[in-house]
Structures are given as structure tokens and as C-alpha cells.
N, C-alpha and C positions, 0 to 999 in steps of 0.2 A: 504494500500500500504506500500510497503517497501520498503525505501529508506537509502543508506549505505553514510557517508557521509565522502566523497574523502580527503585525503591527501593534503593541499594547500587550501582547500576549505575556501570560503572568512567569512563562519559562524564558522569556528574554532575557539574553547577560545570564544565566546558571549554565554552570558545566554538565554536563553528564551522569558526572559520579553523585551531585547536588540534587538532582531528580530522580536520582535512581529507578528508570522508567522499568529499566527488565528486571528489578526486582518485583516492583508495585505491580507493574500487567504483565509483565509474562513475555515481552516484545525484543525482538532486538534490531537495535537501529543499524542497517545495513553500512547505510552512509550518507553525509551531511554533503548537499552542493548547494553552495555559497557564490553566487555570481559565475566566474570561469574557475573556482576551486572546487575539489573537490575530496572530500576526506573519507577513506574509504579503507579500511573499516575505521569510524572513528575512535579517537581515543576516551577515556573517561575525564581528562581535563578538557575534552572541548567543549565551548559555550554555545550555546544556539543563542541566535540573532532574528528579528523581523526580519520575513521571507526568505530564513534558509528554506530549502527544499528539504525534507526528511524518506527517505526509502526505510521502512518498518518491515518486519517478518514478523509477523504473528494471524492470529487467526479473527473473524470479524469481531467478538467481541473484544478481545483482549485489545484489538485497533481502534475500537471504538471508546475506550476507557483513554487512550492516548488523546486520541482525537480531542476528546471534550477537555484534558489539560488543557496542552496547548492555546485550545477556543477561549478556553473562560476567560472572561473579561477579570483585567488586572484591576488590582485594588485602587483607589483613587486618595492620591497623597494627603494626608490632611482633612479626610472626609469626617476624621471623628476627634477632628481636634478642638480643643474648645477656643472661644472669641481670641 
């Protein structure tokens, strides 16, 4: 599967080893293409960035648990801070 990882996205700036995704689902991240780069097989210190491209191996649900990381809308700085 492939998954492109959104602008805002709450796994922006975290490495790999910090999201521990094949732990949490079961997945593993084949390989991160970044522009003309391409890392493959990634290491556990790489970061994903808005609009890496992600190549995943796992099966529909365990891609679907990644999928909705990545989506979820990141926290908004300051939203619970007082006056």
C-alpha cells in the first residue's frame, strides 16, 4: 500500500523508531520516497516529513490503523492554553 503523508500530519518530524509503527500494526515500511530520494529499506532514525510517499506491507486492516495515524489531524498549538 501506499500511503502519502499529509501536511499537518501528527507523525511529521518523528523518526521511525519514535512511532514504532511495526510494532503498534503489524506493518512494515518498505521504503520512504522523498522528492528524487529514496530510502529503501528505511532506517529506524528516519523522520517522515509532509508528502513523503510511504510503501507499507501489511494486510488491509493493519494499513488501515497506519493510514488513520498518519490522517489524524495534529494537535493545534496553544489550543488549551489559558489567556
Amino acid at each position: 500500500t501506499e500511503l502519502t503523508v499529509p501536511v499537518g500530519s501528527p507523525v511529521a518530524g518523528r523518526t521511525l523508531v519514535e512511532l514504532q509503527i511495526r510494532e503498534r500494526f503489524g506493518v512494515n515500511i518498505i521504503c520512504i520516497e522523498r522528492g528524487d530520494e529514496l530510502h529503501a529499506p528505511p532506517r529506524p532514525a528516519d523522520r517522515l516529513f509532509p508528502m513523503d510517499q510511504l510503501l507499507i506491507f501489511g494486510d488491509d486492516n493493519e494499513t488501515r490503523g497506519v493510514q488513520a495515524l498518519i490522517e489524524a489531524p495534529a494537535p493545534v498549538l496553544g489550543e488549551d492554553a489559558g489567556g
